[in-house]
C-alpha positions in Angstrom: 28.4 -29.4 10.0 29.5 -30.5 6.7 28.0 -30.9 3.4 29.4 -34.5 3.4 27.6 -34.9 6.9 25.1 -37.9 7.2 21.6 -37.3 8.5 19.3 -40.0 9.7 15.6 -38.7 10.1 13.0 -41.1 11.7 9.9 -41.6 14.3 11.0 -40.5 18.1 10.4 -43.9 19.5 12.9 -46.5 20.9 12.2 -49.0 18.3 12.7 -46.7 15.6 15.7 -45.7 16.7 17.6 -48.5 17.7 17.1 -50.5 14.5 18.7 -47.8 12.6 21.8 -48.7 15.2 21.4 -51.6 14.4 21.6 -51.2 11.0 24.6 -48.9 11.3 26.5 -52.4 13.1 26.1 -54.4 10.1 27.7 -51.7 8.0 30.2 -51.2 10.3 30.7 -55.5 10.4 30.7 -55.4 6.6 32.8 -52.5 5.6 35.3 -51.6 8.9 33.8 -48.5 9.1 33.0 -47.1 12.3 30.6 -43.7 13.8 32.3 -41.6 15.7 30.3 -40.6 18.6 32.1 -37.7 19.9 30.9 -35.7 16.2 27.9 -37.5 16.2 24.9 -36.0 17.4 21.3 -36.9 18.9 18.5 -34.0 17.8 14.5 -34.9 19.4 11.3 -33.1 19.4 8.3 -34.0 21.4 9.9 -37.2 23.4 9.4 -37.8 26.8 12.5 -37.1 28.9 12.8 -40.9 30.2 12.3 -42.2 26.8 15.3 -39.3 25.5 17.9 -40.7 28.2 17.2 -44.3 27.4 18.3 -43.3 23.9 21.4 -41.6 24.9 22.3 -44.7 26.9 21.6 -47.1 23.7 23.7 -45.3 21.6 26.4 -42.9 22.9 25.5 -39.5 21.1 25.4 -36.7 23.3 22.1 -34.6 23.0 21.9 -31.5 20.1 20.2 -28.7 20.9 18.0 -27.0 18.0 18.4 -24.6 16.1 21.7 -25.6 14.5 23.6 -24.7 11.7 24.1 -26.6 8.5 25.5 -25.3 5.8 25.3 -21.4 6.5 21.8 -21.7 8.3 19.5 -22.6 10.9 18.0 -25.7 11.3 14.5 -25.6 13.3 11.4 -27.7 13.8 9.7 -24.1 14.6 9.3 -21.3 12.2 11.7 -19.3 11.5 12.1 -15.7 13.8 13.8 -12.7 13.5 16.0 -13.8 16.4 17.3 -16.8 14.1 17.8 -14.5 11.3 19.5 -11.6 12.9 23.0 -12.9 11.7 22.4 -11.7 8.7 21.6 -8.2 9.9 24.9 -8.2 12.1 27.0 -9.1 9.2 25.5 -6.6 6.8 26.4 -3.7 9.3 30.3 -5.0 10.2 30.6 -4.1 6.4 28.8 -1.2 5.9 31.3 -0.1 9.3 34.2 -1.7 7.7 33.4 1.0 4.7 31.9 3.9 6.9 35.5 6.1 6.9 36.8 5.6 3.4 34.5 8.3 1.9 33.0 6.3 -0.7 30.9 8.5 -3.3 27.2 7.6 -4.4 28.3 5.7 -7.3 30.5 3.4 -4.8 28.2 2.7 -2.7 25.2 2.2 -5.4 28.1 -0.4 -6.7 28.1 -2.2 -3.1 25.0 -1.9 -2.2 24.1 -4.2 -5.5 26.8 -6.5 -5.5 27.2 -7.1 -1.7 25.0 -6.0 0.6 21.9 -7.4 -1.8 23.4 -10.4 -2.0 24.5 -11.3 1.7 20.7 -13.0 2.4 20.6 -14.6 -1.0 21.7 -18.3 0.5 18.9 -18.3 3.1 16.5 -16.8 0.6 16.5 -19.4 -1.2 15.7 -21.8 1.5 12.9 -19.9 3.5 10.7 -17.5 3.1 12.7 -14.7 5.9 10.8 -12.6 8.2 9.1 -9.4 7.1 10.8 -7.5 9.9 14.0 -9.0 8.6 13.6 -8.3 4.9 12.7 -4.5 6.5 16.0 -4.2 8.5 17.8 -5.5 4.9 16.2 -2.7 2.9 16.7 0.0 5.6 20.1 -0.8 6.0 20.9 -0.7 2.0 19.0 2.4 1.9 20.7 4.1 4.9 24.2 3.1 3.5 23.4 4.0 -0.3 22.4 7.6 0.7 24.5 8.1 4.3 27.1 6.0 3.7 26.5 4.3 7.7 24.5 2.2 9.2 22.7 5.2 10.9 19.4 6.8 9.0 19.2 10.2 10.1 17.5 11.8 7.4 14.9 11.3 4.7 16.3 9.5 1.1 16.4 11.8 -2.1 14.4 9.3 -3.5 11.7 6.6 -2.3 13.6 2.8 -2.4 10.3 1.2 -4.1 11.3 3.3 -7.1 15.0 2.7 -6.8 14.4 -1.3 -7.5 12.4 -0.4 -11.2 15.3 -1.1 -14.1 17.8 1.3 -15.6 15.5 1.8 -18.1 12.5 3.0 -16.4 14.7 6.1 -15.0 15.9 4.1 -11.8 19.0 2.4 -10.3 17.7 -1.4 -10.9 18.6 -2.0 -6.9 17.0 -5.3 -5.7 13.5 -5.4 -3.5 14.1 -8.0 -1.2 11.2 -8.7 -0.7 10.4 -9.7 -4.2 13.8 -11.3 -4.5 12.9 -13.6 -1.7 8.9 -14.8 -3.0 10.8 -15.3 -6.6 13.7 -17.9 -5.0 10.8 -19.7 -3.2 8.8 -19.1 -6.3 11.4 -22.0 -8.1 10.3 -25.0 -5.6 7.0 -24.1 -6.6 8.0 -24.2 -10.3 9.8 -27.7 -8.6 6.1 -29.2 -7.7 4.3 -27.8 -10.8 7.0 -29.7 -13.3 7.1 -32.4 -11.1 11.1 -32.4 -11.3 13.1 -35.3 -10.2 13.5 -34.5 -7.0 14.0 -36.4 -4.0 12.3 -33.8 -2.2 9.4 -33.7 -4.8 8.6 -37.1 -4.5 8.5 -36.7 -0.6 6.1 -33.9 -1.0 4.1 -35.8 -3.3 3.8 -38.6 -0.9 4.0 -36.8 2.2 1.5 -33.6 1.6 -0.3 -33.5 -2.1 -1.4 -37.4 -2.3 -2.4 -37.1 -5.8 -4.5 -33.5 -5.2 -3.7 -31.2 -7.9 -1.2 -28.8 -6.7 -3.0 -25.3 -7.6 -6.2 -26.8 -5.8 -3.9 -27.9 -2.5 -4.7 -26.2 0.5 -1.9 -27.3 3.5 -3.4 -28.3 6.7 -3.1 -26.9 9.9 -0.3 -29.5 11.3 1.8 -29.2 8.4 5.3 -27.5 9.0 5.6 -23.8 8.3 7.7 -23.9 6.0 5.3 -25.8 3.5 2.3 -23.4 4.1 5.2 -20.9 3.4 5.7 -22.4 0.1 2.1 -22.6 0.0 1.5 -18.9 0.1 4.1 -18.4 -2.5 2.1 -20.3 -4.8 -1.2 -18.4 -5.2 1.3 -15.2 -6.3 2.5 -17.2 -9.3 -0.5 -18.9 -10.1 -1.5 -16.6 -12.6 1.9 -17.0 -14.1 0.9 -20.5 -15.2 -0.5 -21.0 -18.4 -1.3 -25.3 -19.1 2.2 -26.1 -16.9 4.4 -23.4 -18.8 5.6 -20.0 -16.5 5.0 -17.3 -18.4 2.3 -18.9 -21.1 5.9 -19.5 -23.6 8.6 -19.8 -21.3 9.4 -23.6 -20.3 11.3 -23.3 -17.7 11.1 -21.1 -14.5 14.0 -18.6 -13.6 14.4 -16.8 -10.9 15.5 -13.6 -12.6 11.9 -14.4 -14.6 9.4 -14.7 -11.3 11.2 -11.4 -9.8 10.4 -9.5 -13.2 7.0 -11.5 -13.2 6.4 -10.2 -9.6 7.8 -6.8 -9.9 5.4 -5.3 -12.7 7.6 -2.6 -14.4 4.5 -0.4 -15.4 6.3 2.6 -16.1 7.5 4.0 -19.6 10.9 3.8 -20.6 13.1 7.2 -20.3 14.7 8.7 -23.4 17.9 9.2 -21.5 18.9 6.3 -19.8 21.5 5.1 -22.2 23.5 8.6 -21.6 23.3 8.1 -18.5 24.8 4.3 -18.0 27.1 5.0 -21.1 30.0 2.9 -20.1 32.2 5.1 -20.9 30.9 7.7 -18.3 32.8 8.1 -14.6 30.7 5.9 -12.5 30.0 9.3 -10.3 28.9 11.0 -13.2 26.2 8.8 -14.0 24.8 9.2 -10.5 24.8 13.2 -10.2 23.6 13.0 -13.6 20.3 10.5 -12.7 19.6 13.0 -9.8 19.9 16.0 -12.5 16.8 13.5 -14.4 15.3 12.8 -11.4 15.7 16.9 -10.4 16.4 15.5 -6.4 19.7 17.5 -6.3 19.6 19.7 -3.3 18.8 23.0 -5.3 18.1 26.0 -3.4 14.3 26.3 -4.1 14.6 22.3 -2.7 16.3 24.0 0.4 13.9 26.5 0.7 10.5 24.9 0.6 12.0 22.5 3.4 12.4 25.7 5.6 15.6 26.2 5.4 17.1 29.6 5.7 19.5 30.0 2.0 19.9 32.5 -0.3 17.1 32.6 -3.8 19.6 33.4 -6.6 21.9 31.3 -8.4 25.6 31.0 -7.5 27.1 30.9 -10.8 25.1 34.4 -12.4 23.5 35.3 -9.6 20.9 36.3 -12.0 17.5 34.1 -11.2 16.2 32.0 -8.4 18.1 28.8 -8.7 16.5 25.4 -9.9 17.4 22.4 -11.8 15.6 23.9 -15.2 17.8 27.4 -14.2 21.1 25.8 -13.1 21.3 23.5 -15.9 20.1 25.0 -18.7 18.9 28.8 -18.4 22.1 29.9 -16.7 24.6 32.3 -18.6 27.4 30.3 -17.3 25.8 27.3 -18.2 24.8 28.4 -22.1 28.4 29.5 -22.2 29.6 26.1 -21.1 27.3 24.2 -22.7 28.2 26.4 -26.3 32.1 25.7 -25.7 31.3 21.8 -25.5 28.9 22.1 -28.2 31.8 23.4 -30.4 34.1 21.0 -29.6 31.8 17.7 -30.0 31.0 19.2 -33.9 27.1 19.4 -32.2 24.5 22.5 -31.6 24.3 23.9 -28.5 20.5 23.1 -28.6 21.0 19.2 -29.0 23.1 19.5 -25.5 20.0 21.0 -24.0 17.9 17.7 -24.5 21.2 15.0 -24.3 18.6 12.3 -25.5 18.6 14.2 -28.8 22.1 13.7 -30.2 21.6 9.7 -29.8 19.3 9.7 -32.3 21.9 11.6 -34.9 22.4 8.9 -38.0 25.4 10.6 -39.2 27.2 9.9 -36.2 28.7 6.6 -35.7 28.1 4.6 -31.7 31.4 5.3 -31.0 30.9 9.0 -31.6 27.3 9.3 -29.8 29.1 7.3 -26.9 32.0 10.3 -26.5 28.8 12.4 -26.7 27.0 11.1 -23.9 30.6 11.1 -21.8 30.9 14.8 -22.5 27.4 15.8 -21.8 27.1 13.9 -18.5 30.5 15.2 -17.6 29.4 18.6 -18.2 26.3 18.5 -16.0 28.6 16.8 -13.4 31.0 19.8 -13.1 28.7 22.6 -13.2 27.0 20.9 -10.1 30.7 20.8 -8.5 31.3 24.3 -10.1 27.8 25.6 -8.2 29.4 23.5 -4.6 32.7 25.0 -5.0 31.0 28.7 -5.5 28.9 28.0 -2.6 31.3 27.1 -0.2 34.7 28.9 -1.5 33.1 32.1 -3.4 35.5 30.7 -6.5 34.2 29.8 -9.7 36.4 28.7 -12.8 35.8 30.6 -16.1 34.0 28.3 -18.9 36.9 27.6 -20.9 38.5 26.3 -18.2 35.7 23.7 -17.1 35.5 22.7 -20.7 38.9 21.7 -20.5 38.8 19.4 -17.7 35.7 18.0 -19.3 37.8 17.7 -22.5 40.8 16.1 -20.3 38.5 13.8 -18.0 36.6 12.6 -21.3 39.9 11.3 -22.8 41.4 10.0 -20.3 38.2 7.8 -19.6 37.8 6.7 -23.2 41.6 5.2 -23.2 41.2 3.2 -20.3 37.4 2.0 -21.5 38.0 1.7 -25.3 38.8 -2.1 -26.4 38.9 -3.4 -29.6 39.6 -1.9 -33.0 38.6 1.6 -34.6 36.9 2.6 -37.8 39.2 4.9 -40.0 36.3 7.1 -39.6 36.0 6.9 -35.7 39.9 7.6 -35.8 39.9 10.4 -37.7 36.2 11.7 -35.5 38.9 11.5 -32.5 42.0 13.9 -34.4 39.8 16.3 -34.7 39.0 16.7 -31.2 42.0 15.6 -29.7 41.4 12.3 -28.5 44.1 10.0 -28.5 43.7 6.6 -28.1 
């Protein structure tokens, strides 16, 4: 079907039905216009089967069978199951297949997993409130994809997906909870009926279900359709939200962006360090090594250990202490020596690279300058993780001047492709005397 399709609702008796035929003959008599019955359809519930093929006779439609599919999803006069809804599943894993052998990094699939896997149920969620087992398959699947890269969980996630939806600036990705995503679409038809909007389907409900009951005091009954008391559920979570008809107490008009922050709660305190880390002018991969560096969820070898595994204790790169995220990335001599080298070259103390938040809050540098900052810092952390890899796998690790220098190379040739607009003569001349060209 159509968004310009026609549908006729009315009682399932003969009367009923045949003067709307009727009706549809004067039209037709009027206006030349004729139905065709070969795309028209007949849908019934609860008619007797003798009273159903007097119907079909009267008018010439052949007989629809429910559930059916108008625009994108399924029609029902029963609830919605997990049967109806597992489209949605199948089509979320023919992607994540489709992307399964290209290798995509953390930060590629963090980049999917938000603009298309999150998104592929969006349409329905706005309609019905989906199954809970549904809404569970969604989140597995984006979980299993962002940290397997398949369809296939096998192992456990480096870090627990009901902390992964928090925002960027409570230390977390800013993925979507479904869940929530779904309650705060519905959440807007209850913002609908609380405004009393000029809706067609407002004025049904109105006339149909409330009769003039207030609608926080409304209570569904036990014969009305499921997806009202769905509706109905929905509306004791935002009923505290309300404040004398305005969401929010000063907000006039609901959003759904509003009712999922409303609904999510962000209770946690804001991180120091999340604007290095989503500095735009990072490498996208960067930024995620450098979260799990925050987050200290890299697989470190006392990580490795206290899961049983059987690894060495000292570090790869000095091979002086037990390795950890506080060694590996800041105690370690080929770390400090790094980290010195870099320090030298950004005009900065070593000490400031130690705590990246630090240099952010250095006045005498302009935004453009605390933004290269960032870039180097987070692309320093980012190849002494590779550098540790590399030593574990290959025995080989690069000398610090070397490493500096692809830092140095990487930085500039991420700056010229991100930097757009026009530089301060002070910016310009910031950038000649660490080689930068823009």
């Amino acid at each position: 079907m159509f968004v310009d399709d026609l549908h006729l609702f009315c009682k399932g008796d003969v009367k009923s039905i045949f003067i709307i035929m009727e009706t549809f003959k004067r039209f037709s008599s009027t206006s030349g216009l004729t139905i065709n019955s070969e795309k028209s359809d007949f849908y019934c519930n609860r008619m007797s089967q003798h009273v159903v093929q007097r119907v079909l006779q009267g008018i010439g439609f052949k007989k629809g069978e429910l559930p059916f599919k108008y625009l994108g999803v399924k029609i029902s006069h029963k609830r919605l199951t997990k049967i109806n809804c597992n489209v949605l599943v199948d089509r979320m894993i023919a992607r994540i297949r489709g992307w399964k052998s290209r290798k995509i990094s953390y930060s590629g699939r963090l980049i999917l997993v938000k603009s298309v896997l999150s998104t592929i149920h969006n349409h329905w969620s706005q309609i019905f409130v989906l199954p809970v087992s549904i809404m569970d398959r969604i989140q597995a699947l984006c979980k299993t994809f962002l940290w397997e890269g398949s369809d296939n969980y096998s192992r456990s996630p480096l870090v627990a997906w009901n902390v992964l939806c928090m925002d960027n600036e409570h230390g977390v990705l800013g993925l979507t909870d479904s869940k929530i995503w779904n309650y705060a679409t519905i959440g807007k038809l209850v913002w609908w009926v609380t405004s009393k909007q000029d809706h067609l389907w407002i004025k049904w409900v109105d006339h149909i279900y409330l009769k003039g009951t207030p609608w926080f005091q409304y209570e569904p009954t036990t014969y009305s359709s499921w997806a009202w008391r769905k509706v109905c559920q929905i509306k004791t979570m935002f009923q505290n939200g309300y404040t004398n008809g305005l969401w929010n107490g000063d907000i006039k008009e609901y959003t759904i962006s509003s009712g999922y922050n409303w609904l999510l709660q962000n209770t946690g305190s804001k991180v120091p360090w999340f604007k290095i880390v989503w500095n735009r002018y990072n490498v996208p991969k960067w930024n995620f090594t450098m979260w799990l560096v925050q987050q200290k969820r890299l697989l470190t070898l006392d990580r490795l250990r206290k899961w049983g595994m059987d690894v060495p204790i000292e570090c790869f790169l000095c091979g002086q202490a037990p390795e950890d995220h506080q060694h590996l990335f800041q105690q370690c001599r080929f770390t400090q020596q790094c980290l010195q080298l870099l320090a030298n070259w950004l005009g900065l103390s070593s000490g400031l690279l130690l705590k990246p938040e630090c240099h952010l809050r250095l006045r005498y540098l302009s935004a453009y300058a605390r933004k290269v900052c960032s870039d180097a810092v987070v692309g320093l952390y980012y190849r002494i993780w590779r550098c540790r890899n590399v030593c574990r796998l290959e025995g080989y690790v690069p000398t610090p001047t070397l490493l500096v220098l692809q830092i140095q190379e990487d930085c500039n040739r991420q700056i010229q492709g991100c930097f757009k607009g026009y530089m301060k003569h002070t910016d310009s001349d910031w950038n000649r005397l660490r080689n930068i060209n823009i």
